[in-house]
matplotlib code that plots the C-alpha trace (Angstrom):
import matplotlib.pyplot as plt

x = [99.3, 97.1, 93.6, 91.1, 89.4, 86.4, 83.8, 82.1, 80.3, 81.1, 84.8, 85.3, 87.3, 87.9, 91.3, 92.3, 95.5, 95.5, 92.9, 90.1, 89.0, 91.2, 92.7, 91.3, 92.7, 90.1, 90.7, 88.9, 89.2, 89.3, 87.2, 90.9, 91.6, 94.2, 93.8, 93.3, 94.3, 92.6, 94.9, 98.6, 98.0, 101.5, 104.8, 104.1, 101.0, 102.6, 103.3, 99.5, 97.9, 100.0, 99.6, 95.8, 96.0, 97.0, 93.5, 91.7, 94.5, 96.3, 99.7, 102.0, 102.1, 98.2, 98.3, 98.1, 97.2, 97.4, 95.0, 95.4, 92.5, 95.0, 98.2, 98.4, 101.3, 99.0, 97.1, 100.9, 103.4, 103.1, 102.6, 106.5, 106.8, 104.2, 105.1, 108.0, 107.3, 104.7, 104.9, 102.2, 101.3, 100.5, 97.3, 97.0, 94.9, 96.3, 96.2, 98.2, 100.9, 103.3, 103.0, 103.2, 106.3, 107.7, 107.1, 105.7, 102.1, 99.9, 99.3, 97.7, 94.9, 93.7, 93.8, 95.1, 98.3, 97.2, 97.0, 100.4, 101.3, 100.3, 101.5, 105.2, 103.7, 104.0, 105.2, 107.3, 105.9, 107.3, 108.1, 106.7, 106.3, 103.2, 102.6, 99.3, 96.6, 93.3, 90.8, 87.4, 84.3, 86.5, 85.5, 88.8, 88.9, 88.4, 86.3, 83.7, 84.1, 85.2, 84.2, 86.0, 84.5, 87.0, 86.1, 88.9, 89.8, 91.0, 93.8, 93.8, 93.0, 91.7, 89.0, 86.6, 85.6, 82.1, 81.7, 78.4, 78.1, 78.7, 76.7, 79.8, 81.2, 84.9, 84.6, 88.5, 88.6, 85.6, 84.1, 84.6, 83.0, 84.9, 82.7, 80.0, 79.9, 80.4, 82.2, 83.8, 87.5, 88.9, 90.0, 93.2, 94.6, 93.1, 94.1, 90.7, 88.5, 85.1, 86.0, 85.9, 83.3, 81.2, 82.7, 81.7, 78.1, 78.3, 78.6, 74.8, 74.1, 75.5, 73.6, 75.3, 74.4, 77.6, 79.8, 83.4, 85.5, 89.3, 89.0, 86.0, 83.5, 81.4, 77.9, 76.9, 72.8, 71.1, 74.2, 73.3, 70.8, 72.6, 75.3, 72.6, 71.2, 74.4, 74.5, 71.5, 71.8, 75.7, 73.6, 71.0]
y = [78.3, 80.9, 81.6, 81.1, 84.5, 84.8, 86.1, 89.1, 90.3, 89.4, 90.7, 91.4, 89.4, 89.3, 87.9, 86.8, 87.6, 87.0, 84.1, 83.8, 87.6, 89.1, 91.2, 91.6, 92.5, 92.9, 92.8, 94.4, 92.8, 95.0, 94.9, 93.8, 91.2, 93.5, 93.8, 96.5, 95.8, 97.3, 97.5, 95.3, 93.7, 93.2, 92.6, 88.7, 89.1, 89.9, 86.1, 85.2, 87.6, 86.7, 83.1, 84.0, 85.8, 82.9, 80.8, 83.1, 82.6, 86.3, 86.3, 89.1, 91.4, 91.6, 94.2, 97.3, 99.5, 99.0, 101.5, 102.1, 102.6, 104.6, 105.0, 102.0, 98.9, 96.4, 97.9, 99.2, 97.2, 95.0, 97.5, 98.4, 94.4, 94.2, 97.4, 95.9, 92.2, 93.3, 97.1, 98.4, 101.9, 102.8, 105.0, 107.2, 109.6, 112.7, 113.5, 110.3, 110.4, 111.4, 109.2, 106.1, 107.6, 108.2, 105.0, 106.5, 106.2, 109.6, 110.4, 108.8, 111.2, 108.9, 110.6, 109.9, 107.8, 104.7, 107.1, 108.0, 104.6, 103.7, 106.8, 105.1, 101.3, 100.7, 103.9, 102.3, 101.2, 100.1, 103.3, 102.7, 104.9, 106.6, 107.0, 109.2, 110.6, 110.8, 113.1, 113.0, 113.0, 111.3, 108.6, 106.0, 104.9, 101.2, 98.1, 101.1, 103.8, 103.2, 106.4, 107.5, 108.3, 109.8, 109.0, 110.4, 110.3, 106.8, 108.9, 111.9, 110.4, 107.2, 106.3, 103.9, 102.5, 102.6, 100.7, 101.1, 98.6, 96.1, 96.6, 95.9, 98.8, 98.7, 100.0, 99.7, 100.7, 102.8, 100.1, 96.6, 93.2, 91.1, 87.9, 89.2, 92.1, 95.6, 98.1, 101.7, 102.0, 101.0, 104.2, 104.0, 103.2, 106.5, 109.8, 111.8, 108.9, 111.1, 112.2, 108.8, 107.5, 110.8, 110.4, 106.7, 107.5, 108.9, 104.9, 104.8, 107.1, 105.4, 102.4, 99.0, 95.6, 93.8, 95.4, 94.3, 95.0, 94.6, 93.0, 90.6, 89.0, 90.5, 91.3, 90.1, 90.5, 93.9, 95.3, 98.9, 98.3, 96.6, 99.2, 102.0, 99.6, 99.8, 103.4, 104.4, 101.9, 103.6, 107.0, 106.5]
z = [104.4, 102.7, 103.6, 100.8, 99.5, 100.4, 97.7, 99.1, 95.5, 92.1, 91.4, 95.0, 97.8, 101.3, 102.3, 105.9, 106.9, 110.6, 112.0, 110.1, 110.4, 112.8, 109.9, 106.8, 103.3, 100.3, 96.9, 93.8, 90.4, 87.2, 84.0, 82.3, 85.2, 86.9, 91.2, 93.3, 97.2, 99.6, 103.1, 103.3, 106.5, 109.2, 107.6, 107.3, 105.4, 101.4, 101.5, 102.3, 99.7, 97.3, 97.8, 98.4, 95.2, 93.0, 94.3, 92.0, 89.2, 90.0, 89.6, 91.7, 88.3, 88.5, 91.5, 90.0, 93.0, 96.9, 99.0, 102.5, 104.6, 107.4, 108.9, 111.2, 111.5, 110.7, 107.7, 106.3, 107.3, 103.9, 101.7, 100.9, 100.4, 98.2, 96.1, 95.7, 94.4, 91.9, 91.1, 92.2, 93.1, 96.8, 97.5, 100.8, 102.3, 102.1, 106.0, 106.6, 103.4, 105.1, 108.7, 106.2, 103.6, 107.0, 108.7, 111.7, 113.7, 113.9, 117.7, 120.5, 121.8, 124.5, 127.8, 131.2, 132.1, 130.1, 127.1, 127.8, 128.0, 124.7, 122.7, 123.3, 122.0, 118.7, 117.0, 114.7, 111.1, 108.3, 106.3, 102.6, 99.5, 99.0, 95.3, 94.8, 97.7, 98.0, 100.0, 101.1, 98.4, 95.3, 93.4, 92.5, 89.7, 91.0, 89.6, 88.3, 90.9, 94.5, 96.6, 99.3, 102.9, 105.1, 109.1, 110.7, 114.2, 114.5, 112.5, 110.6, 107.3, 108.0, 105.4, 104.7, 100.9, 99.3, 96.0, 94.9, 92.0, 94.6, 97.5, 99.6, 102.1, 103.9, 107.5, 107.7, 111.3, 111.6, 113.2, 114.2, 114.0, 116.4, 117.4, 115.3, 118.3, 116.2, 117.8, 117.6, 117.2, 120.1, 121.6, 123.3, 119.8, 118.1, 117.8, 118.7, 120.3, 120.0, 116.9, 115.5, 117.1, 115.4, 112.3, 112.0, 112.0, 108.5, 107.6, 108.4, 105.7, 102.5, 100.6, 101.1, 101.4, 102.6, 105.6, 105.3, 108.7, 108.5, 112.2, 112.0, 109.5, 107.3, 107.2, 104.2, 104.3, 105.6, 106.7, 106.3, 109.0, 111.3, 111.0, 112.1, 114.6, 116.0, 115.7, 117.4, 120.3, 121.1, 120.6, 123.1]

ax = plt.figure().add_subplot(projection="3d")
ax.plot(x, y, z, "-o")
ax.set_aspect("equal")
plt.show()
């Protein structure tokens, strides 16, 4: 059955599409009703969102665009699906285009024999069409301007989303929120561990009052200083 949206800000939605919060979709609403997805979940989730979709009256024809925070299986296995039901166009960061069009996972960088380990686990993603990219800096043309904040090293072009008429930022896997505990990405699944960890501290900078995590719940209240709470404790 789906999960219920959940209302982070006014014309934006959080929907569950593992366990309550153990993966995350989000959803933008435009000024003419149409959808903007934020991240497709694991190859079971199109039936969820769309089924979560139709609890705020949006039909599969409403999803005009699909952005994908990074190259990962269970942020990309949905999107071909989804493309496909409603017509939608997928969005990328350039750096991980290609990994995504090619249904492949960017590197391991973890080091060690675990590291090696895991570079052969979960290579293999659903290979999906990427429509348009996007680099660090630009503003999307999303429910009034959704700025783009790459953080790479969890992959090359992972990004996080900043919309500023909302309050509300997506950490995609910048950081984590599981059992209200934030985290760094967890590093034997990225491809330069310090690299994301130092490139995560840029989301103490920016001015938001709701943290949404695709793995975990949201922050909704003071989240910019919990997020640099975070920060300096892991600093010091």
């Amino acid at each position: 059955m789906p999960a219920l949206p959940i209302k982070l800000a006014e014309n934006v939605w959080r929907i569950p599409t593992l366990g309550s919060n153990l993966i995350n979709s989000f959803v933008f609403e435009e000024p003419d009703g149409s959808i903007t997805l934020v991240d497709a979940g694991m190859k079971g989730a199109p039936k969820k969102l769309i089924g979560s979709l139709a609890a705020i009256g949006k039909k599969p024809s409403d999803v005009k665009r699909i952005l994908l925070t990074h190259a990962h299986y269970d942020h990309t296995d949905g999107a071909a699906a989804i493309r496909l039901s409603t017509g939608a166009s997928v969005h990328a960061h350039v750096d991980d285009a290609d990994y995504i069009r090619l249904g492949r996972r960017p590197p391991i960088g973890y080091p060690g024999p675990l590291g090696r380990v895991f570079a052969y686990v979960g290579t293999r993603m659903r290979s999906c069409e990427v429509d348009e990219t996007f680099s660090e800096g630009e503003v999307l043309d999303v429910a009034g301007g959704l700025s783009v904040l790459h953080t790479p090293g969890h992959s090359p072009g992972h990004c996080s989303f900043l919309h500023s008429q909302s309050g509300v930022l997506i950490t995609g896997d910048a950081l984590f929120n599981f059992r209200d505990k934030m985290s760094y990405s967890f590093a034997l699944f990225c491809f330069d561990p310090k690299l994301s960890r130092d490139t995560a501290d840029r989301l103490g900078e920016s001015e938001y009052e709701v943290a949404a995590f695709t793995h975990g719940p949201e922050i909704r209240r003071n989240a910019r200083a919990a997020v640099r709470e975070f920060l300096a404790k892991r600093k010091g």
